[in-house]
N, C-alpha and C positions, 0 to 999 in steps of 0.2 A: 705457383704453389710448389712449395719443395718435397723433392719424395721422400718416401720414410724408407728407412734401412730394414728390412726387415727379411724374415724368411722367405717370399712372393720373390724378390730379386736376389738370390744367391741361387746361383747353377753350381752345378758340377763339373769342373773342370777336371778331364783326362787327363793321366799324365801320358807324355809322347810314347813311354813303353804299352802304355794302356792303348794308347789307338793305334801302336804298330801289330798290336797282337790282334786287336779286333780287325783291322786290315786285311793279314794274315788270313785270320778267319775265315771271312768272308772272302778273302781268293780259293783256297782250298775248296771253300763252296760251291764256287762257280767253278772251277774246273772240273768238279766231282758232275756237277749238272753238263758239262760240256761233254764229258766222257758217254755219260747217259744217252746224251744226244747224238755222239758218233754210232756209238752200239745200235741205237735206234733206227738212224740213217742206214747203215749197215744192212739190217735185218729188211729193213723199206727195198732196198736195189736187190739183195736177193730176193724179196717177192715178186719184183719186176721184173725180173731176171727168167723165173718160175716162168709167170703168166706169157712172157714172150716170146721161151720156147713153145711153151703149148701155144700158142695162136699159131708159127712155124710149124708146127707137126700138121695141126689142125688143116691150116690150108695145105700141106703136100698132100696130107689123105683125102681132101676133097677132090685136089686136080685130077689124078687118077693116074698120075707119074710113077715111073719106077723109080728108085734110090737110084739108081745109075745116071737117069735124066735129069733130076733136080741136082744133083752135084754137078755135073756137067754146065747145068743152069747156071749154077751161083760161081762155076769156076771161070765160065764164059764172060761172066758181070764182073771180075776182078780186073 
């Protein structure tokens, strides 16, 4: 059975500047979300960063060490 011509089979063909733009587009996109995501990672390692001194403090004040001792400690471990 032969097909009919009709509106159901006509697409719309981009022209090449039409999908270099939308290309375009969509790169600007994704870098703008990459940047997001550096920022984000970012702000992630200085909270780690935070919580890891304080668990170091934490434990020097439980041992019952003076400043003097635990630097000597950690200069000893180098």
């Amino acid at each position: 059975m032969p097909r009919t011509k009709g509106s159901k089979n006509k697409t719309t063909a981009l022209t090449i500047d039409e999908r270099i733009a939308a290309v375009t587009a969509e790169i600007e996109a994704l870098q703008e979300q990459v940047k997001s995501k550096k920022a984000e990672l970012k702000q992630l390692g200085a909270l780690k960063s935070e919580a890891d001194q304080k668990k170091i403090l934490e434990a020097a004040a439980k041992s019952g060490k003076t400043v003097e001792e635990i630097v000597a400690l950690i200069q000893d471990a180098e």
